[in-house]
C-alpha positions in Angstrom: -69.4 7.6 5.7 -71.2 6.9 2.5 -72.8 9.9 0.5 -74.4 9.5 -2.9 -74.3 12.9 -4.5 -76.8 13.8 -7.5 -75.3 14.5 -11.0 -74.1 18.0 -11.7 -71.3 20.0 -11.0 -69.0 20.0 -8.4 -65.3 20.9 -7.7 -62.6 18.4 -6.6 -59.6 19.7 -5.1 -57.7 20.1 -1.2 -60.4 21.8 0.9 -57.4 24.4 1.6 -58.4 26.3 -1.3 -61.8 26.7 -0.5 -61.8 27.4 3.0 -65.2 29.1 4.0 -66.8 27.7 1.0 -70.8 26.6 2.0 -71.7 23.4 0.8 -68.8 21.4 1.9 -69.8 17.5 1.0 -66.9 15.0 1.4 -63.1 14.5 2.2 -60.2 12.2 3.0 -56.6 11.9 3.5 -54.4 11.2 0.8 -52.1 8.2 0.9 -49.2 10.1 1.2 -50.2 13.6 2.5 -49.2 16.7 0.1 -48.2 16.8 -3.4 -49.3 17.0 -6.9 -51.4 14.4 -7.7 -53.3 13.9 -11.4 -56.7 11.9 -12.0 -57.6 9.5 -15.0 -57.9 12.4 -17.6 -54.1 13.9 -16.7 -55.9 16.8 -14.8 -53.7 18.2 -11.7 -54.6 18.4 -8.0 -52.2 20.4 -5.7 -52.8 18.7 -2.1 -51.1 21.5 0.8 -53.3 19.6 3.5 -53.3 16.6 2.8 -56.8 16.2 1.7 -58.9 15.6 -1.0 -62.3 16.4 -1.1 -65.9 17.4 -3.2 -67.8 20.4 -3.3 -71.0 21.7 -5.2 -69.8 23.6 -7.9 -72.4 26.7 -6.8 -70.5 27.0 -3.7 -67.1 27.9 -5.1 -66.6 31.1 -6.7 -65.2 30.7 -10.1 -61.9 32.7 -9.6 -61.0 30.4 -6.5 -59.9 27.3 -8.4 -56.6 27.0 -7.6 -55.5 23.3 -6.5 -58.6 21.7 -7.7 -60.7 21.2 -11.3 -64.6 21.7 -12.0 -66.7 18.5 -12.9 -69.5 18.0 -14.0 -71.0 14.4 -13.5 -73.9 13.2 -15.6 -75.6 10.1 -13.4 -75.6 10.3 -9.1 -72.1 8.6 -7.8 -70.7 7.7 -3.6 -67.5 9.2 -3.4 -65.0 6.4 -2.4 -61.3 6.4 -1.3 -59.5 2.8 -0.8 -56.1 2.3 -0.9 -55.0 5.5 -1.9 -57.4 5.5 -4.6 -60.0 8.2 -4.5 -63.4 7.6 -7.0 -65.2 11.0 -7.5 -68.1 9.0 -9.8 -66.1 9.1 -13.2 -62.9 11.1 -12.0 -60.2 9.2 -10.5 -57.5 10.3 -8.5 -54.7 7.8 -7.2 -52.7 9.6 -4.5 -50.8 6.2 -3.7 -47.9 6.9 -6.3 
């Protein structure tokens, strides 16, 4: 499914972590299921479920940010995963390594 989400903030990390969370917006397997994976920028995602997804920033509470990293993104982006290659507008996460 193809989203474009406007710029802003938003958190990227396994949906594990933020079960309950309201505003849930996109997700997709990893190439490999769990591990540790880190975008571009060196920034680490723990991955228990073997997802990765995108939130709205508002919806997480800011103690709850284990597993995943705030964003903020300055110009609207469409989430994309291909070949285990996720693309969260300017943050990318390669999960096939």
């Amino acid at each position: 499914m193809t989203m474009q989400f406007p710029a802003g903030k938003y958190w990227i990390g396994d949906p594990c972590y933020v079960l309950g969370a309201n505003g849930f917006s996109w997700t997709h397997s990893t190439a490999y299921g769990d591990g540790l994976y880190k975008d571009k920028l060196g920034r680490v995602y723990l991955v228990d479920s073997g997802t990765l997804g995108i939130f709205y920033a508002d919806a997480i509470p800011d103690a709850d940010v284990e597993g995943g990293n705030f964003v903020t993104q300055r110009k609207p982006f469409t989430p994309t995963y291909e070949g285990g290659k996720f693309t969260f507008g300017t943050v990318v996460i390669d999960t096939e390594i």
